[in-house]
DOSEKE-995227 format. One record per atom (N, C-alpha, C): x, y, z. Coordinates in steps of 0.02 Angstrom, whole numbers, padded with zeros to 5 digits, always signed. Example, Ala and Ser with C-alpha at 12.3 -4.5 7.8 and 13.67 -1.06 7.14 Angstrom:
REM residues 2
+00660-00284+00390+00615-00225+00390+00660-00165+00390+00642-00112+00354+00684-00053+00357+00645+00002+00394
//
This chain:
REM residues 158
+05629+03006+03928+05557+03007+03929+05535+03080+03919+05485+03085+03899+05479+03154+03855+05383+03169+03913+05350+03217+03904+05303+03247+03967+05243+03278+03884+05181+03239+03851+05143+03317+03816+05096+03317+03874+05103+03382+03893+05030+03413+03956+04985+03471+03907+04939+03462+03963+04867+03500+03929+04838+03458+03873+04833+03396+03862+04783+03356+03814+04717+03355+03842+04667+03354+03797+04608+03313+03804+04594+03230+03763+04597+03214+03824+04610+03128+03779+04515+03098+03761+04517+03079+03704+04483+03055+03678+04438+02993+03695+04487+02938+03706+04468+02876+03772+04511+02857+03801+04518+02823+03826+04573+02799+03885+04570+02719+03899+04600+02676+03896+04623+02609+03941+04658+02601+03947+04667+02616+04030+04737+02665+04039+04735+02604+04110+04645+02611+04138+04667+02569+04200+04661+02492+04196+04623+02488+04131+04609+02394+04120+04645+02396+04050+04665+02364+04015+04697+02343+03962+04617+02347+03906+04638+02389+03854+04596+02341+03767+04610+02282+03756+04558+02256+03783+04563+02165+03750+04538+02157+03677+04525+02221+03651+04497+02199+03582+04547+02158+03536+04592+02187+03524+04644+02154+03494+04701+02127+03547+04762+02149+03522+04804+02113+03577+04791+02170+03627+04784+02124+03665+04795+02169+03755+04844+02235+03764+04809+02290+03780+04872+02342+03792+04844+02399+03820+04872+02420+03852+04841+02515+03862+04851+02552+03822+04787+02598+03813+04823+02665+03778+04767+02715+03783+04803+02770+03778+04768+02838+03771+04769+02858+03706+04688+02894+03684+04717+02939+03601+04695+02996+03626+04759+03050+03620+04769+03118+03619+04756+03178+03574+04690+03224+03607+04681+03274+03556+04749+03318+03535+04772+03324+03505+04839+03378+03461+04802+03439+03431+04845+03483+03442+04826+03540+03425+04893+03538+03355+04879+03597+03324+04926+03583+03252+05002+03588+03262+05030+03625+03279+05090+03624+03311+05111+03559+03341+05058+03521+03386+05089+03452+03415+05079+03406+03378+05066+03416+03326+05047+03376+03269+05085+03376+03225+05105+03426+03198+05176+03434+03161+05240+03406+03206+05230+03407+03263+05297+03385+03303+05290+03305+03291+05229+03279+03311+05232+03212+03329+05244+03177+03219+05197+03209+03193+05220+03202+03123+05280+03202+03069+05334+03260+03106+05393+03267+03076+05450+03201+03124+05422+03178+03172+05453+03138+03208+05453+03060+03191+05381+03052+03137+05358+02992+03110+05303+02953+03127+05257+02969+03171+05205+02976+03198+05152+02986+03143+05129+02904+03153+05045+02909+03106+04986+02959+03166+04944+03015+03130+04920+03075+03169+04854+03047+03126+04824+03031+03162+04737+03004+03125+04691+03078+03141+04645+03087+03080+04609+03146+03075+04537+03114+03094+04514+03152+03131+04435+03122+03136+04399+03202+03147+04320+03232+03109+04321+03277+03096+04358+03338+03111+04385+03342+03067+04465+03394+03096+04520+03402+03152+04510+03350+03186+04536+03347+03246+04590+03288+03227+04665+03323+03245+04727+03287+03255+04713+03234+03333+04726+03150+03294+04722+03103+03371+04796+03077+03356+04822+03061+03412+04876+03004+03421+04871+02974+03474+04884+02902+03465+04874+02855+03515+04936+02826+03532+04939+02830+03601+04979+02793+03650+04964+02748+03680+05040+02682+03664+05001+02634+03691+05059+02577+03727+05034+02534+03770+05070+02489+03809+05072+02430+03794+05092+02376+03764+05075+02303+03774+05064+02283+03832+05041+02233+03853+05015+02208+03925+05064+02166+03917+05105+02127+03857+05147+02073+03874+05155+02052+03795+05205+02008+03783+05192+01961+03707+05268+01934+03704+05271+01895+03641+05338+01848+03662+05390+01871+03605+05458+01839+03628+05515+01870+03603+05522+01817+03542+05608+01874+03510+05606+01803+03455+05628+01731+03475+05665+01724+03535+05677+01665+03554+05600+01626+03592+05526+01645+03564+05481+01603+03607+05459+01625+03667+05508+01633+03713+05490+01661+03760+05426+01725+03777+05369+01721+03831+05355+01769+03833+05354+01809+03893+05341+01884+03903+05352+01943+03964+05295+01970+03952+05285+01997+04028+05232+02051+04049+05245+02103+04075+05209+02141+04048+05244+02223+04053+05207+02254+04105+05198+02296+04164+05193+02327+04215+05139+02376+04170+05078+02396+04188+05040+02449+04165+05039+02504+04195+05025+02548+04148+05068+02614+04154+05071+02667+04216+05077+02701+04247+05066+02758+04298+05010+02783+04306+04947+02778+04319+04907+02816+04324+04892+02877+04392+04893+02947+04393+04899+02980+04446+04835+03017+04442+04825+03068+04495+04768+03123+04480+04813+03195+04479+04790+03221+04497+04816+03325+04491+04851+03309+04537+04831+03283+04600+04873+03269+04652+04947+03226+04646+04939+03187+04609+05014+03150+04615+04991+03091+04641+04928+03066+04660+04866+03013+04710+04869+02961+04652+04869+02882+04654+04836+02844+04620+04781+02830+04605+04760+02827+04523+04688+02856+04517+04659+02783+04471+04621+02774+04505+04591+02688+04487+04519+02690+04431+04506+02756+04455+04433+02730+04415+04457+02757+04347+04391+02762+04313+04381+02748+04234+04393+02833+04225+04441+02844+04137+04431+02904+04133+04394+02928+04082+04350+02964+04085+04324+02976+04024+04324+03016+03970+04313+03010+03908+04322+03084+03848+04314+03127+03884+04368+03181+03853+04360+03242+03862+04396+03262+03943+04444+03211+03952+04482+03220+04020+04539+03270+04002+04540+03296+04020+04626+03349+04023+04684+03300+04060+04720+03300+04020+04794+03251+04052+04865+03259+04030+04903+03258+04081+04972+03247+04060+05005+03190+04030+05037+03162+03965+05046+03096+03947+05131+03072+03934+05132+03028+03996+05215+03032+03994+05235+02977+03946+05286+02974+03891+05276+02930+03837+05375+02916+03811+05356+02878+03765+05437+02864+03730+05421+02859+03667+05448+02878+03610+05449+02871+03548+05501+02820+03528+05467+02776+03493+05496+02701+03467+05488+02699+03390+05556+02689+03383+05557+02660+03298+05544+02593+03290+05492+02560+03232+05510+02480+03233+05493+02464+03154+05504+02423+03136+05515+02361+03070+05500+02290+03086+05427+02287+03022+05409+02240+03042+05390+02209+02985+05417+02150+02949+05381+02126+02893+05415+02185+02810+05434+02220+02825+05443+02253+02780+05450+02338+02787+05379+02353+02844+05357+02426+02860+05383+02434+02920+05404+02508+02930+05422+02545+02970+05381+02595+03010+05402+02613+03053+05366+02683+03091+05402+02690+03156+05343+02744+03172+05377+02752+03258+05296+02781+03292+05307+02737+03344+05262+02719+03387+05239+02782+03472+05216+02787+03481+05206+02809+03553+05200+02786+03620+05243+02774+03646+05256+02702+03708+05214+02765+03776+05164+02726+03782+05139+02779+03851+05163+02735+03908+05198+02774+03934+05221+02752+04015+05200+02778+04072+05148+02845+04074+05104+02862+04131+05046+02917+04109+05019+02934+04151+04953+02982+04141+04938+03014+04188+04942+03076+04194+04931+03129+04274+04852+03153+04248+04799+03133+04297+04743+03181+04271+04722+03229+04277+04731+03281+04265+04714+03367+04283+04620+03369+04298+04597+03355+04246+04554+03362+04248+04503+03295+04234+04473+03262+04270+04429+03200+04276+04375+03209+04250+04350+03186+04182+04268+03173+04153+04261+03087+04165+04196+03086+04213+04181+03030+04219+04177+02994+04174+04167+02936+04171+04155+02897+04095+04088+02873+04119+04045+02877+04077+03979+02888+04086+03955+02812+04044+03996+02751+03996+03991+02675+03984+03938+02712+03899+03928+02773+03883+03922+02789+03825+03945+02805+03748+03933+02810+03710+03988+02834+03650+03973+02890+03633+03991+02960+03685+03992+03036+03652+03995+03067+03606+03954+03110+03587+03982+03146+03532+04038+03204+03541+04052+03232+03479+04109+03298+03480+04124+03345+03523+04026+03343+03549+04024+03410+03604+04063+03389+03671+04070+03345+03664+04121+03316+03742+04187+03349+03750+04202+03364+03696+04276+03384+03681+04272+03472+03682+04233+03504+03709+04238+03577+03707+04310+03607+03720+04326+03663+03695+04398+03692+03700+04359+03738+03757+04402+03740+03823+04410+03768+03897+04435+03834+03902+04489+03801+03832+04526+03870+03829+04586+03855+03884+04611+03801+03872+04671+03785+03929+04735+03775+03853+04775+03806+03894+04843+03794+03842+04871+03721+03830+04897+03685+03802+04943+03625+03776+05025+03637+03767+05062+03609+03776+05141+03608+03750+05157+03537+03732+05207+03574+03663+05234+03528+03657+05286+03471+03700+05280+03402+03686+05313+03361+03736+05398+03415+03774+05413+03393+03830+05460+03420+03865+05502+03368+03893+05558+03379+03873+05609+03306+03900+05600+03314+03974+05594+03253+04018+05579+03251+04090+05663+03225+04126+05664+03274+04174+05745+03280+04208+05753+03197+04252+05686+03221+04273+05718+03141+04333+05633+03106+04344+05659+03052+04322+05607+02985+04309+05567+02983+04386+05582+02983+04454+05535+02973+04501+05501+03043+04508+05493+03098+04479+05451+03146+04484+05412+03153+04386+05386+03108+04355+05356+03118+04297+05334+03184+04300+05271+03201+04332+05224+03257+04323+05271+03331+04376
//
């Protein structure tokens, strides 16, 4: 499991699942160019929205195998600065740590590799205010980013 800290995430359903399509969590992560070239040379579709590198991480809530069968998947870690379980809503422009797995898959023909988010530490909490913000939400703080960091031992993520 791999650690990118210092993001500003874009939106978050992180604590209720996107029912828009199939059910799942995910975060999309502002990238700075460097983490963008990383997540890009790795195979990572990097969506541009006015100049700004996003990648989204994401969870299935559940879906079925090739034998029929179907499973439900555990939703993801959510913490605060503290290491505290953090329930409410997060909003644009949150600063966060995003603990994730990179997945190759084939499907139908096409390939890629995916971003499996498996937790979220929040440094910094912007309420979610049930609006659709503009750009200015996303101000640079001037807080540093790194690239993802392989994580030593799974019960301490952050």
């Amino acid at each position: 499991m791999a650690v990118l800290r210092n993001v500003r995430c874009r939106w978050a359903s992180i604590v209720e699942p996107n029912t828009k399509f199939d059910p799942r969590w995910e975060i999309e992560a502002e990238l700075d160019s460097e983490q963008a070239a990383f997540f890009a040379d790795k195979g990572c579709r990097i969506k541009e929205d006015d100049g700004v590198s996003l990648l989204r991480f994401k969870r299935n809530v559940g879906g079925k195998r090739k034998d029929g069968t179907t499973y439900q998947l555990d939703p993801p870690t959510v913490v605060d600065a503290a290491k505290q379980p953090l329930t409410g809503l997060v909003g644009n422009g949150s600063l966060v740590n995003i603990a994730y797995e990179l997945n190759s898959w084939t499907v139908a023909g096409n390939s890629g590799v995916s971003a499996r988010l498996n937790a979220v530490q929040v440094l910094e909490l912007v309420e979610f205010n049930g609006g659709g913000g503009g750009v200015s939400e996303f101000e640079d703080e001037g807080t540093t980013s790194t690239i993802a960091q392989e994580d030593k031992d799974d019960n301490d993520i952050f």
